[in-house]
Steps between C-alpha positions, in 0.01 A plus 500: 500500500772736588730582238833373574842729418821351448816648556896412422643350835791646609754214478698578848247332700713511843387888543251388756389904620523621131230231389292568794504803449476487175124328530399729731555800272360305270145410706497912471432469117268247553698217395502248751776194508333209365758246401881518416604333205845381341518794276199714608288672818178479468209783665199445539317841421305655761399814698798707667583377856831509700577115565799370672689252392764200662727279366550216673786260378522120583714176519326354235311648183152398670383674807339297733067553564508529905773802388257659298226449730734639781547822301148527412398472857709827550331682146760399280332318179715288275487613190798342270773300520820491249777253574588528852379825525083575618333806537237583748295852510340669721272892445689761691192595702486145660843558712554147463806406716846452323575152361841491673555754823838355546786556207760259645219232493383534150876489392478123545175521245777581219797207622327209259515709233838681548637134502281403172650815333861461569457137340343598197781734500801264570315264214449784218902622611568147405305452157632832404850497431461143328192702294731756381841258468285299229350811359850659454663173329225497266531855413894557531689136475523499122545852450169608284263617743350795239428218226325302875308835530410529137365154450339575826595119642572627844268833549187300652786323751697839599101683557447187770844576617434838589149441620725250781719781572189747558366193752851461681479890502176481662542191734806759651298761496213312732697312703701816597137698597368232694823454718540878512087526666585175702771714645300782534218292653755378793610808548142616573444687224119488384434447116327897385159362366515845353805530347543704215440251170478706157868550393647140593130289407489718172874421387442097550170505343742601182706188578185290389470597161864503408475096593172513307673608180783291564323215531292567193791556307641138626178327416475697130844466419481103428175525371605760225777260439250196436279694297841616277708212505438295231684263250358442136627294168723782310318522151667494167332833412602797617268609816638863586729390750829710582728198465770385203312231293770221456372477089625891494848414619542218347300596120505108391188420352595147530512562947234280656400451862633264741191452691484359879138473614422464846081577606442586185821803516751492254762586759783553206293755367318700795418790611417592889372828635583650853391774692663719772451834685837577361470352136112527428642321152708195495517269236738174487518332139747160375468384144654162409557455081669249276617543167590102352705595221749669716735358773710681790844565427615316812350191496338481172167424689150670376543876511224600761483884631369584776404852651379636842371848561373689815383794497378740775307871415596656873321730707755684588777600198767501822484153525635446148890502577448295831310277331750407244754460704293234676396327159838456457646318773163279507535357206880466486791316697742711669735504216250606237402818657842619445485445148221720410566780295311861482437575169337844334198468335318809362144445604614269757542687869693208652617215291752191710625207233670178598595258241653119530516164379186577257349698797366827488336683779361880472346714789372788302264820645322753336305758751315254786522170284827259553501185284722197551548285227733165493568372154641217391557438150731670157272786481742852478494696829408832353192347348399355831568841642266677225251301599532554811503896472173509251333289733592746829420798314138375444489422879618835662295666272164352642 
């Protein structure tokens, strides 16, 4: 069995002389064209002979059987077909006459699938700017498109975004090279079966394995995000997490838990986990308490605190300022981000404060970790924001 030999395919398949050629040089080596696939060329390995090759394009993506008997007749064997293009060869020493003798006639061989190309590309020009309109909103309407990036919500959808503008790229790209040989065709210029292929064959077989990676990093992104994204019941104990325990802030020994189950989650009092390319760390924490003995000031209802943290250990420290910004306007209305106050903190690198009707909200960083907390409850602010800097300190120190 002859060992078969697979190459990259160069991904501008429209260079017509430059593939042909391309095989022949090829045949030289002793790899001889045995099948073009999606992604890959595949040789079949053999002794060294100088065979010519033809590519012969059609209407539709099958080629008919009295044309391939026709071409035999004249010592041109069929020996693979990709879309609408086919390839016959032919050894050199044969002489076998040329496929086509006349240019301006095999310019109508290319009209079917100039017109198939220019509608793809009137489609994908369509799809596009609707693609990237939606894309943008998501990323830009509400302001926070680096807390987007960190969370990693929209990376998967922007990859597939610029995968569609490599394909409308491309779809220009073809439809341009097979009007611009149609033309050349007419105007009785013959296609150079020997036309030099190694510096524009070699550049697009590149172009192949930059979609490869993209498209791995698409399919792993959501999958890393599956395997990371979980949501647990919050336990009493402390579990090494780098979050503000509500019983800390609070220090009532008489604080229970207002519990909420739903599928067996204490939602009150969870804990979920995240994952990004961004934010390899994420963690997003409520706790719900009660204390019975003790009533709000307002209403003279049960006193029940309640606390949110998130917290995000970032791959990149320049991220941290951006970042907070977009916390900030997140999880506030319009008003409320001009009430937040910078305050100094001495192991704290960035500490914002915001403080109303029994409110309190903190974005605090330390190094590559920003926490969020919202706190609602009597608890003093500074011991909320000691908290808060023990726990960070732990964190950027891992």
């Amino acid at each position: 069995m002859s060992k078969i030999v697979r190459k990259i395919r160069p991904s501008e398949y429209w260079r017509i002389g430059e593939h042909e050629s391309y095989f022949s040089d090829m045949s030289l080596m002793g790899l001889h064209l045995h099948k073009i696939g999606t992604h890959f060329i595949h040789f079949k390995k053999g002794e060294p002979n100088r065979i010519e090759y033809r590519m012969e394009v059609t209407k539709k993506k099958s080629i008919s059987y009295e044309q391939i008997d026709l071409y035999e007749e004249n010592g041109w064997e069929h020996v693979t077909s990709y879309q609408y293009f086919h390839v016959f060869s032919s050894p050199e020493e044969s002489n076998a006459p040329e496929i086509h003798t006349d240019p301006a006639e095999q310019a109508y061989t290319l009209q079917q699938l100039s017109k198939i190309l220019l509608v793809n590309l009137i489609a994908m020009s369509l799809i596009v700017p609707l693609s990237i309109g939606l894309l943008s909103a998501t990323w830009f309407l509400d302001g926070t498109p680096v807390l987007r990036l960190v969370e990693g919500r929209m990376i998967q959808q922007s990859i597939m975004g610029i995968i569609l503008l490599y394909y409308v790229y491309y779809s220009i790209g073809a439809a341009r090279a097979i009007r611009s040989l149609k033309r050349d065709l007419k105007e009785g210029k013959a296609i150079n079966h020997h036309a030099p292929w190694q510096n524009s064959l070699h550049k697009n077989s590149v172009l192949p394995f930059i979609f490869f990676g993209v498209a791995l990093v698409s399919t792993i992104l959501p999958v890393m995000q599956l395997i990371k994204m979980d949501t647990y019941t919050l336990p009493q104990e402390d579990i090494g997490l780098p979050i503000v325990r509500l019983a800390d802030i609070e220090q009532n020994p008489l604080l229970k838990r207002d519990e909420y189950y739903i599928d067996e989650v204490d939602w009150a009092n969870r804990y979920s986990t995240n994952w990004g390319i961004f934010a390899p760390v994420q963690y997003e924490v409520d706790e719900s308490g009660i204390v019975e003995d003790k009533v709000w000031l307002d209403d003279g209802s049960t006193y029940s605190p309640t606390i949110t943290s998130k917290v995000y250990k970032l791959t990149f420290q320049s991220l941290v300022e951006p970042l907070i910004s977009d916390l900030i306007k997140w999880h506030s209305y319009e008003k409320e981000m001009d009430l937040y106050i910078e305050r100094k903190h001495a192991t704290l690198d960035k500490l914002m404060v915001y403080e109303e009707n029994g409110m309190k909200k903190i974005v605090a960083a330390k190094g590559d970790v920003v926490m969020y907390v919202r706190y609602i409850g009597y608890a003093e602010f500074d011991l909320i924001i000691e908290n808060i800097a023990q726990k960070l300190a732990t964190s950027a120190e891992k």
